[in-house]
C-alpha positions as a printed Julia matrix, in Angstrom:
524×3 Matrix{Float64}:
 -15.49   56.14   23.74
 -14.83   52.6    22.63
 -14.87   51.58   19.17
 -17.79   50.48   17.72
 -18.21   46.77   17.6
 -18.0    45.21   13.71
 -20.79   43.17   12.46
 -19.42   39.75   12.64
 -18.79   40.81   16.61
 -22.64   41.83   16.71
 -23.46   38.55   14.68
 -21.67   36.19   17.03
 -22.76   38.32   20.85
 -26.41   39.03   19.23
 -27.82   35.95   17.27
 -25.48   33.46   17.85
 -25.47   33.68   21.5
 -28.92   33.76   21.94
 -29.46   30.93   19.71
 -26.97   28.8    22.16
 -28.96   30.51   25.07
 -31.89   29.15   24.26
 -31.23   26.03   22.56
 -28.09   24.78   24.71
 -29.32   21.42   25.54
 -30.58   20.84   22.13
 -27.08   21.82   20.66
 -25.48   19.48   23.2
 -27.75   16.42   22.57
 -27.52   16.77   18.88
 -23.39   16.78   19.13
 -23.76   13.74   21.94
 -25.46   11.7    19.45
 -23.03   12.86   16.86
 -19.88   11.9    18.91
 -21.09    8.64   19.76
 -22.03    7.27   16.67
 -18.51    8.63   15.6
 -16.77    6.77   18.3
 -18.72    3.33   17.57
 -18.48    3.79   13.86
 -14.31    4.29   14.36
 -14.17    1.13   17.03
 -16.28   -1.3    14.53
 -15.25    0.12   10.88
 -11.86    1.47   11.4
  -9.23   -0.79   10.14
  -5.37   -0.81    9.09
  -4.56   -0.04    5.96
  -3.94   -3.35    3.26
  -1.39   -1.71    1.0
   1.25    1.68    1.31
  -0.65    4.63    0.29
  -0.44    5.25   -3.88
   2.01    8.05   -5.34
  -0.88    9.73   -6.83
  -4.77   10.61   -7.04
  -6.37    7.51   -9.4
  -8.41   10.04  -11.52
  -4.32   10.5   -12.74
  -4.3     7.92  -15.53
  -0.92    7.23  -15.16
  -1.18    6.76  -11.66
  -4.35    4.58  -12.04
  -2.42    2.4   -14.99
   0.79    1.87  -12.78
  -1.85    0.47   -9.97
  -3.62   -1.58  -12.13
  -0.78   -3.41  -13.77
   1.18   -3.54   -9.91
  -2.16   -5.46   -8.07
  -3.45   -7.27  -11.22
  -0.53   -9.06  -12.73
   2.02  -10.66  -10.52
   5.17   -9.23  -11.57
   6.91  -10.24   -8.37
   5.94  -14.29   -8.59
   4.55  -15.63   -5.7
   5.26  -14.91   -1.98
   7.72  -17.07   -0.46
   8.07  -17.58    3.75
  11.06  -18.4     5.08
  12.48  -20.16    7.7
  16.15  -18.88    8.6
  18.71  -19.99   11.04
  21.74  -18.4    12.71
  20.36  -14.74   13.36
  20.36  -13.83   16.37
  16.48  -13.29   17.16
  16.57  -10.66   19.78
  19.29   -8.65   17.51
  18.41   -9.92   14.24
  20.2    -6.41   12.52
  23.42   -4.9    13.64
  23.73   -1.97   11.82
  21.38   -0.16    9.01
  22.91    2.25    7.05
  19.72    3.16    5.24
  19.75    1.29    2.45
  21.49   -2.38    3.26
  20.76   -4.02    6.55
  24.35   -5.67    8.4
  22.88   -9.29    9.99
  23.99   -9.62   13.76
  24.5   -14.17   13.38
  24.32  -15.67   16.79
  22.53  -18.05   19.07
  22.89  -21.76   18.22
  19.54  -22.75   15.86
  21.96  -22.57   13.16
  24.61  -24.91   14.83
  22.45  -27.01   16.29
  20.74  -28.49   12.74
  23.97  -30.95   13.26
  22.01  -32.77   15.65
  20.13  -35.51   14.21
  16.83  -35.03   15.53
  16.83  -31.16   14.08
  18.29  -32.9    11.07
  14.88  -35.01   10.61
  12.48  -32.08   11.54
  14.0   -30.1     9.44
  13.34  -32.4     6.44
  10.11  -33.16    7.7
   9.16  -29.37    8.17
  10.55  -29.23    4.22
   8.32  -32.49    2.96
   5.12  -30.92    4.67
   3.64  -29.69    2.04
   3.41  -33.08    0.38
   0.64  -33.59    3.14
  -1.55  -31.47    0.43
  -4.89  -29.53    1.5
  -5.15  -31.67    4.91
  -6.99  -30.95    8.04
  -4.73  -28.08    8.69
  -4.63  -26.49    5.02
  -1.07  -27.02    4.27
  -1.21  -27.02    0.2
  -3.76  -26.03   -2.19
  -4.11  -23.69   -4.96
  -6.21  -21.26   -3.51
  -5.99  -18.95   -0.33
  -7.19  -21.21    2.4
  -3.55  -22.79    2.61
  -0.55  -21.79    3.3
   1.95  -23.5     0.78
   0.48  -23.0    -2.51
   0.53  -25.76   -5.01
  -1.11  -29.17   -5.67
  -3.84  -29.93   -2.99
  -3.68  -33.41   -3.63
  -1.46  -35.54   -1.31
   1.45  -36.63   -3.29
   5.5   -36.77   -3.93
   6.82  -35.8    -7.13
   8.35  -38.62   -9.11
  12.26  -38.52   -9.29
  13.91  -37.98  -12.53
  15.86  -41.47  -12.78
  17.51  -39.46  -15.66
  18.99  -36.91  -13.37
  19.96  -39.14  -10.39
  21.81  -41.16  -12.59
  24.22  -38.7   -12.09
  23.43  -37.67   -8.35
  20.8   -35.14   -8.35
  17.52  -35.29   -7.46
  14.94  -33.38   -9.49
  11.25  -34.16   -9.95
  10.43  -36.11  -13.54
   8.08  -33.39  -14.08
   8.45  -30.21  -14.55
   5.02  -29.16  -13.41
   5.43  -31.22   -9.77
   6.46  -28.58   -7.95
   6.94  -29.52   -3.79
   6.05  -26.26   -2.7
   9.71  -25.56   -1.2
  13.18  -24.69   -1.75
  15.32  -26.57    1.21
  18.61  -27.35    1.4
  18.3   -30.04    3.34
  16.76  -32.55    0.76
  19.55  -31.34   -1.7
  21.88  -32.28    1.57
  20.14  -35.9     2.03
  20.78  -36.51   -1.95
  24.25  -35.64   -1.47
  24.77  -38.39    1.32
  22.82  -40.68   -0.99
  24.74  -40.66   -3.73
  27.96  -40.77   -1.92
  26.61  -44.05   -0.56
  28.69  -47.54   -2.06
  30.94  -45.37   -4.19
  29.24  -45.75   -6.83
  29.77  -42.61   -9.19
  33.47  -44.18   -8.84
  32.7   -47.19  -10.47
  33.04  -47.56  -14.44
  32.28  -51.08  -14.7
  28.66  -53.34  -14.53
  30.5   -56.09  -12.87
  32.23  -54.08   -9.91
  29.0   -51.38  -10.37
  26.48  -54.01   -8.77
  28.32  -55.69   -6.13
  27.67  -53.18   -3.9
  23.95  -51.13   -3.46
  24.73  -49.67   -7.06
  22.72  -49.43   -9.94
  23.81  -49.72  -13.81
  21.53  -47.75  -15.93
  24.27  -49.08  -19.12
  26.94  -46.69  -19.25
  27.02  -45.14  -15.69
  26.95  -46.14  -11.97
  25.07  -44.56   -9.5
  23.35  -45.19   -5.82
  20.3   -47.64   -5.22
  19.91  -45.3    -2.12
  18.14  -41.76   -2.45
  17.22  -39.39   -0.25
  14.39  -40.54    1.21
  16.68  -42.83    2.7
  18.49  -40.53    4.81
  18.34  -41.71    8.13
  19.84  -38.62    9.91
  23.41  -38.0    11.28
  25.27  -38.27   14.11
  27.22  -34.91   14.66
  30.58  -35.45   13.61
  29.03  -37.39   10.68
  27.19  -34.8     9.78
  30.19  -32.04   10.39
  31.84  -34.1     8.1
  29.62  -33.98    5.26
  28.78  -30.74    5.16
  32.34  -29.15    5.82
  34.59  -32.03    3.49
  36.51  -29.82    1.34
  37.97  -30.48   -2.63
  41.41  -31.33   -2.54
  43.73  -29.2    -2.96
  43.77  -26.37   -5.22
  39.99  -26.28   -4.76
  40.55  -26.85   -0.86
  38.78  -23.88   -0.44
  35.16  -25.0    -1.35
  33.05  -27.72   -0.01
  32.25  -30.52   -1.69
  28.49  -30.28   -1.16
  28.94  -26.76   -2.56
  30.68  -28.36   -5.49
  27.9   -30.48   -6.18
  25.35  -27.87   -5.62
  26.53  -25.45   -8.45
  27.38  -29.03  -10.47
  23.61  -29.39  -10.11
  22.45  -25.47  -10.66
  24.65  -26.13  -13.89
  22.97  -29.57  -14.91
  19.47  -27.85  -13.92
  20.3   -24.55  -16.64
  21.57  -27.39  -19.04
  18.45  -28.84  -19.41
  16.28  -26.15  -19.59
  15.39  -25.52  -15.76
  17.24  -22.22  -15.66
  14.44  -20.54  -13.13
  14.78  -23.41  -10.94
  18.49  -22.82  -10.36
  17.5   -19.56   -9.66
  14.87  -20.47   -7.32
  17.61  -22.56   -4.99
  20.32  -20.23   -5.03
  18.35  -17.47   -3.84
  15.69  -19.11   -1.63
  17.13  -22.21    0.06
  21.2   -22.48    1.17
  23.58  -22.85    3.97
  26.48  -20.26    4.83
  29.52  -21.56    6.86
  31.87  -19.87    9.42
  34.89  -18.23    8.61
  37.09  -21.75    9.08
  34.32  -23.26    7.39
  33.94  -25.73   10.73
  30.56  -25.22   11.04
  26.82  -24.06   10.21
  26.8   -19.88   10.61
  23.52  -19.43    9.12
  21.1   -20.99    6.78
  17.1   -21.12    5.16
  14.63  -22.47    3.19
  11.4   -21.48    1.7
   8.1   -21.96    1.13
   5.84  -20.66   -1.78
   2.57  -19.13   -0.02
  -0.34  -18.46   -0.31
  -1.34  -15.37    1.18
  -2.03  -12.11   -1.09
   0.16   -9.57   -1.44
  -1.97   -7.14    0.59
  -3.52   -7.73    3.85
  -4.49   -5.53    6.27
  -2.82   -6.14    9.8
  -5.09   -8.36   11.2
  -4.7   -10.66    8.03
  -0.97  -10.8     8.36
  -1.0   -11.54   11.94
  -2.88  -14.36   11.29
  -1.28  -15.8     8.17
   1.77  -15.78   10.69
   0.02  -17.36   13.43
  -1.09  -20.71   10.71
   2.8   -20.27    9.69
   4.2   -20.75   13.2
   1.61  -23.2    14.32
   3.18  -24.86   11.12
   6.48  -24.98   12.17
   5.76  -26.03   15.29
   3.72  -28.67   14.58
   6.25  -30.22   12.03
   9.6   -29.07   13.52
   8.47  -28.43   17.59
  12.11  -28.64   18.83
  13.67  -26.65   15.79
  15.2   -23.33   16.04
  14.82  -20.3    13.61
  12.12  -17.87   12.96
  10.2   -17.15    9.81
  10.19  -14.15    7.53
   8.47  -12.72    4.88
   8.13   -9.75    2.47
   4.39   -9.67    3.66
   5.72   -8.77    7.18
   8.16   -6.21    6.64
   4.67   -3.89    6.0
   2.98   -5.78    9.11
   5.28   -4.85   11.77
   5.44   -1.38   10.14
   1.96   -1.19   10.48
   2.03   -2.5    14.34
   4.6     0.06   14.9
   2.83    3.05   13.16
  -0.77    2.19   14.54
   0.95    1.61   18.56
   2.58    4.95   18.15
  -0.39    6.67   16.58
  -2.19    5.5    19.69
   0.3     6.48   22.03
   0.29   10.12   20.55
  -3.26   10.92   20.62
  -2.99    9.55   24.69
   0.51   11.9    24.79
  -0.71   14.95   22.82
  -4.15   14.83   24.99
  -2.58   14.74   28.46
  -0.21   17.46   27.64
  -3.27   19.25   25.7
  -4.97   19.21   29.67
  -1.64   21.0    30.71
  -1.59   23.66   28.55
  -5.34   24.3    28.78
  -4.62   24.45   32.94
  -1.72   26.27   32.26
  -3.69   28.75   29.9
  -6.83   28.96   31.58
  -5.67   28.67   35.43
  -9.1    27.3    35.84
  -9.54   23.53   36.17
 -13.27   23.75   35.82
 -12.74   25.25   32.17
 -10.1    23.28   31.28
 -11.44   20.01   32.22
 -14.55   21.27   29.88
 -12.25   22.16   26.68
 -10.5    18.96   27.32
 -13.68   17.04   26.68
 -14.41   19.12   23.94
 -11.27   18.24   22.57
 -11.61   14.96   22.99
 -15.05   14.49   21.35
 -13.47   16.21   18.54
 -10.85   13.35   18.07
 -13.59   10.45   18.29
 -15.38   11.91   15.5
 -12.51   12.71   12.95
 -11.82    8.86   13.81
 -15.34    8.24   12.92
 -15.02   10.22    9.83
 -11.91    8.77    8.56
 -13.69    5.19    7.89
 -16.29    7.25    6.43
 -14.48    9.12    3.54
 -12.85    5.75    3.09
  -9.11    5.58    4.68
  -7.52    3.34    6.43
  -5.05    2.83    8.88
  -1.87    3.58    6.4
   0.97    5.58    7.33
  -0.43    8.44    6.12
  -3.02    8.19    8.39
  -1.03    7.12   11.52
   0.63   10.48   11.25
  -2.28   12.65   11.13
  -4.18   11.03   13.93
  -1.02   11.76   16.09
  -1.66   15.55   14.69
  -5.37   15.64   15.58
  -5.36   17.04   18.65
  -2.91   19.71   18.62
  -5.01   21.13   15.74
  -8.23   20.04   17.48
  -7.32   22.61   20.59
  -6.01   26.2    19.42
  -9.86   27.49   18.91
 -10.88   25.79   21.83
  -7.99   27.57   24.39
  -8.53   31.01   22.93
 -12.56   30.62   23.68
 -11.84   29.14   27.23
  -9.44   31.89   27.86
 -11.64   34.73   26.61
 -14.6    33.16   28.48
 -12.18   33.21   31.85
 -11.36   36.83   31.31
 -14.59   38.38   31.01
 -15.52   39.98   34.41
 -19.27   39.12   34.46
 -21.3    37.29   37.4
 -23.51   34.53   34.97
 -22.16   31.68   32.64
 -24.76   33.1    30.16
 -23.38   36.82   30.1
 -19.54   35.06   29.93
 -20.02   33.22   27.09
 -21.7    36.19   25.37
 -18.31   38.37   26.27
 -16.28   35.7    25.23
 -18.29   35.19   21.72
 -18.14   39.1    21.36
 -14.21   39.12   22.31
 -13.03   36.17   20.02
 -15.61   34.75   17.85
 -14.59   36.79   15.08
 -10.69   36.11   15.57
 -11.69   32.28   15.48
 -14.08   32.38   12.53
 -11.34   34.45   10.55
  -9.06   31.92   11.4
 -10.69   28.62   10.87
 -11.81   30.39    7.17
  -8.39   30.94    5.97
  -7.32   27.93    7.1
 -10.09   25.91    5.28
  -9.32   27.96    2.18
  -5.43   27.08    2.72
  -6.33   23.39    2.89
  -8.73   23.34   -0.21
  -6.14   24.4    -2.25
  -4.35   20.86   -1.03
  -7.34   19.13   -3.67
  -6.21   20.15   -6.92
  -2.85   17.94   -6.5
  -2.05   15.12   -8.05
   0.29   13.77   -5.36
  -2.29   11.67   -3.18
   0.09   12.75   -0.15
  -0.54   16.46   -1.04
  -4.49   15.73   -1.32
  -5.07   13.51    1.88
  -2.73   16.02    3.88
  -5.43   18.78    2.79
  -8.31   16.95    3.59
  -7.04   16.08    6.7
  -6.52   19.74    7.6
  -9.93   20.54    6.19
 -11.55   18.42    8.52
 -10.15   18.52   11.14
 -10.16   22.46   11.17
 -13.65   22.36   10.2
 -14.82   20.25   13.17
 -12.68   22.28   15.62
 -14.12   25.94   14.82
 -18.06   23.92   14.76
 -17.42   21.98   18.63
 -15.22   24.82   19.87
 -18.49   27.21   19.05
 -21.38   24.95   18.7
 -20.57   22.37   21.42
 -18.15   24.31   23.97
 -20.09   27.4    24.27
 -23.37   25.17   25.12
 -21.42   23.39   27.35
 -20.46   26.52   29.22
 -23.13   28.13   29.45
 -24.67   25.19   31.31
 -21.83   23.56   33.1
 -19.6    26.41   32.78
 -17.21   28.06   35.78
 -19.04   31.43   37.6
 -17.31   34.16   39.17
 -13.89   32.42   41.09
 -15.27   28.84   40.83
 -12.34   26.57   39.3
  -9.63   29.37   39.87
  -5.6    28.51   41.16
  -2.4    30.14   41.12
  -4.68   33.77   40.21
  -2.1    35.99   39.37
  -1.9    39.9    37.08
  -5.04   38.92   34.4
  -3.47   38.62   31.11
  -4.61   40.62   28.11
  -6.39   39.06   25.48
  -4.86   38.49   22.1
  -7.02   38.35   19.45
  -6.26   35.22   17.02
  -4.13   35.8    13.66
  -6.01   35.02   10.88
  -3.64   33.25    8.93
């Protein structure tokens, strides 16, 4: 005599089936409208994430205090673009060992700022920002510009003090430009070279020439707004001239660029030496012949956190910039703020790419499972309108599209189809004529292996709640949800949908071999 059946297996052949029996349509409009609304809330609401995902939980007070002082008090100064030149854009990194990057230098935007007409975009692209809040928004102090600063139109007055002894500095210290670029400090150096001036020590032979005596010292009536652009060799010249010899081994426009980081820290502009030795410079070749690679910089605007949309944009305005100012200059821009967009790009595309992946090999297992392409085509929908509504949902309990989230959604469907295949399979395998008395077999056969399973699963992933790693705690309530959705549409939608679009007797059937026993699901 067989065993007699258990009372879940009596709960889920008796009331359960009759209640999909009878109300099958119902069930299947009621999880229609649910899908949909889903699907359009994930396509309108659904959005990349602005900022990594935290260390912790923000009920954690440390964690909430760390956030707090990270987003409300700029620690990290302002964001700077930058334009660079002399990496070679298709292979911009040679080797990456983890933690430091090896630059591949190539192509010839770095060797070609000899030329004289890249020599004059390139200072025009640097004196841009003078043009203040403009038609285009190139400086203000708020976020509709790019360069922040001033949004008046204006140069900063020259310190007559400081060229007096060849260096160009603004008179005050609040008129900031906006920019770090070498190439102004490059057009100074060619003006006060001009006449020979620093040479002279006397008012009589100081202003014969285009000198100026300020009393006790001689220096240029030119400056660098004078520069009129070189022609190559002239150019070569001025930026490769060496010290003589012992020093023959530095430049003398790097000479007089640590003379001036020196004269800027002796009178009391240490941070702007800073600023120009890390954010503005020019590198040359081994044989120091030529230009290997070089940048400048921009202070921006932007915030610190954008979602991917935002920083695709703020580098659109930042190339149409460059372009507009410099349209025959080489280089690319960079910024910190991009590092996290093209993560983003690349974590979202393959997120996408998985779900498409993991659902087209999902349809091969289920045919491979089920031998039946009616049933599997019907669990593959099933599994599909399971995905478009944990995408709905995951606007809902407020995520984004972070890393964290990338990953899971590539993880959806393989969780989204293990109670669906063991339904579809148990509904193949029982030998009755009517969709009605198959799903009924298949409810009594593995209802109870599914509901065991989905329970200790849900238990597993509540436990995920109580930690204080926000990892830990999203990675749970992914699992929760997602689990909890698949055992509800696996029974509540999928059995409906069988029972009135379901396979009968051989309909669907290839490559019928020995029927395979039914294994009841672990519930683990």
């Amino acid at each position: 005599q067989p065993p007699e059946p258990r009372s879940l297996e009596k709960f889920f052949a008796g009331p359960v089936f009759r209640a999909y029996e009878k109300y099958a349509a119902c069930f299947l409009a009621v999880w229609a409208v649910i899908v949909i609304s889903m699907t359009v809330t994930a396509g309108v609401t659904l959005r990349t994430a602005q900022k990594p995902a935290p260390l912790g939980r923000d009920n954690i007070d440390a964690m909430r205090g760390l956030e707090i002082l990270t987003n409300e008090f700029t620690f990290r100064g302002t964001p700077q673009v930058s334009v660079v030149f002399g990496i070679d854009e298709e292979k911009p990194v040679k080797s990456w060992d983890g933690t430091t990057a090896s630059h591949q230098f190539g192509g010839s935007s770095a060797s070609n700022l000899k030329k004289k007409q890249h020599q004059l975009e390139l200072l025009a692209l640097c004196r841009a920002p003078e043009l203040g809040n403009d038609e285009h928004g190139t400086r203000c102090d708020d976020r509709t510009c790019l360069a922040f600063g001033r949004p008046t139109a204006s140069v900063c007055e020259e310190s007559a003090m400081a060229w007096s002894q060849g260096y160009s500095m603004p008179a005050d210290v609040m008129c900031q430009g906006s920019r770090y670029c070498f190439m102004e400090d490059l057009a100074a150096f060619w003006a006060s070279k001009q006449g020979d001036c620093m040479s002279q020590t006397e008012q009589a032979s100081c202003t014969l020439g285009s000198c100026v005596w300020d009393g006790s010292r001689c220096y240029s009536a030119r400056s660098s707004r004078d520069y009129p652009g070189l022609d190559e060799a002239e150019f070569t010249k001025l930026v490769t001239a060496t010290l003589p010899p012992p020093m023959d081994s530095i430049t003398e426009f790097e000479s007089y660029m640590a003379n001036k980081s020196d004269f800027l820290k002796a009178n009391g502009r240490q941070y702007e030496a800073d600023f120009y030795r890390s954010l503005t410079g020019l590198r040359l070749n081994t044989d120091k012949t030529d230009i290997m690679f070089a940048w400048i910089s921009f202070n921006a605007s932007f915030p610190r956190e954008n979602t991917v949309d935002q920083a695709n944009e703020w580098y659109d305005r930042w190339k149409k910039f460059k372009t507009r100012h410099a349209p025959s200059l080489g280089g690319y821009q960079t910024a910190e703020l991009y590092v996290f967009m093209v993560t983003q790009n690349e974590m979202v595309q393959a997120a996408v790419m998985g779900i498409i992946l993991s659902l087209v090999i999902c349809y091969i297992v289920l045919l491979a499972t089920t031998r039946n392409w009616w049933s599997a085509t019907l669990g593959w929908l099933c599994v599909i309108m399971i995905t478009a509504t944990f995408l709905g949902i995951v606007p809902a309990v407020g995520w984004s599209l972070g890393e964290n989230e990338c990953i899971f959604m590539i993880a959806t469907v393989g969780l989204s189809v293990d109670y669906t295949v063991h339904l579809l399979n148990a509904y193949n395998l029982v030998q009755k004529p009517t969709r009605a008395e198959r799903v009924q077999g298949a409810l009594a056969e593995m209802g109870i292996s599914v509901a065991n399973s989905a329970i200790t699963t849900l238990l597993a992933a509540f436990i995920l709640f109580f930690c204080g790693f926000f990892f830990f705690f999203q990675f749970g309530g992914f699992i929760f949800i997602v689990i909890l959705l698949s055992i509800l549409m696996s029974t509540n939608l999928l059995m409906p949908m069988l029972i009135m679009f379901g396979p009968e007797r051989d309909q669907g059937k290839f490559l019928q071999g020995s029927t395979p026993r039914v294994h009841a699901l672990d519930s683990e």
